[in-house]
C-alpha positions in Angstrom: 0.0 0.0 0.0 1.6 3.5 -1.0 0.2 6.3 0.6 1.3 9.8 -0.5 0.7 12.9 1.5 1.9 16.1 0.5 2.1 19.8 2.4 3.1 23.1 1.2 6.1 23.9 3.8 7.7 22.0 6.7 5.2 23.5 9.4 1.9 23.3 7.2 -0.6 20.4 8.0 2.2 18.4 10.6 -0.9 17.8 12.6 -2.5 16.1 9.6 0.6 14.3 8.8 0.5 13.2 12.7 -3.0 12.5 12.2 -2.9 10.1 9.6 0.4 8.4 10.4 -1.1 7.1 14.2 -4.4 6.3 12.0 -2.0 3.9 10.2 -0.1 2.9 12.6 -3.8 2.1 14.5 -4.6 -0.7 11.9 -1.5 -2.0 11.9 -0.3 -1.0 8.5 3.3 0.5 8.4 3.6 4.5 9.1 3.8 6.7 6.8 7.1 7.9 5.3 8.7 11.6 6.0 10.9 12.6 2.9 10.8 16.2 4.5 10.0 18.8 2.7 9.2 21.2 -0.8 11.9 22.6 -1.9 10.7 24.6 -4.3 9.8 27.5 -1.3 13.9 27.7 -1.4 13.5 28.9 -5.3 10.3 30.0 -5.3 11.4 33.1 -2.1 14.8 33.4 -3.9 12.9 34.5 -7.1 10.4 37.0 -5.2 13.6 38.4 -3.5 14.9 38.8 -7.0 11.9 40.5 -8.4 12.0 42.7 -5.3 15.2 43.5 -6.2 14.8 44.1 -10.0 11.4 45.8 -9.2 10.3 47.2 -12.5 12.9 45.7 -14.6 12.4 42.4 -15.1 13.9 41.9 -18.4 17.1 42.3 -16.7 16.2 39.9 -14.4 15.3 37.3 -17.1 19.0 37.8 -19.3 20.9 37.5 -15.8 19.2 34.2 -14.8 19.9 32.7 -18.2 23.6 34.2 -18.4 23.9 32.7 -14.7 22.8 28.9 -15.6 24.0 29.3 -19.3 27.9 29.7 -17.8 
C-alpha cells in the first residue's frame, strides 16, 4: 500500500501528517514515510527576493538568470 501525503512547507498540516500516520499505525499498517519537505519554497522566495530586487525591470532579471545557468 503506498500512501502519499503532501504539504506546502515544513510546518503546514504536521498535525495532519501526525493524524494520519497514528491512523496507520492504529490498523497496523506501516507508518507513513517523512521525505521532509518542498523545496521549491527555497527557489520560489529566492525568485520573489529577485523581483523585489529588479522591481520594475524584469527583463534584466530574465537575461541574468539565463547568463547565470548558461555559464
Amino acid at each position: 500500500m503506498l500512501l502519499v501525503l503532501e504539504s506546502d512547507g515544513p510546518n503546514v498540516n504536521k498535525t495532519v501528517w501526525n493524524r494520519v500516520n497514528e491512523a496507520m499505525l492504529e490498523i497496523d499498517r506501516p507508518g507513513l514515510l517523512d521525505i521532509g519537505t518542498c523545496n521549491l519554497h527555497i527557489y520560489y522566495n529566492a525568485f520573489v527576493k529577485g523581483l523585489d530586487k529588479y522591481a520594475n525591470n524584469v527583463t534584466n532579471l530574465v537575461i541574468d538568470l539565463h547568463e547565470w545557468f548558461k555559464l
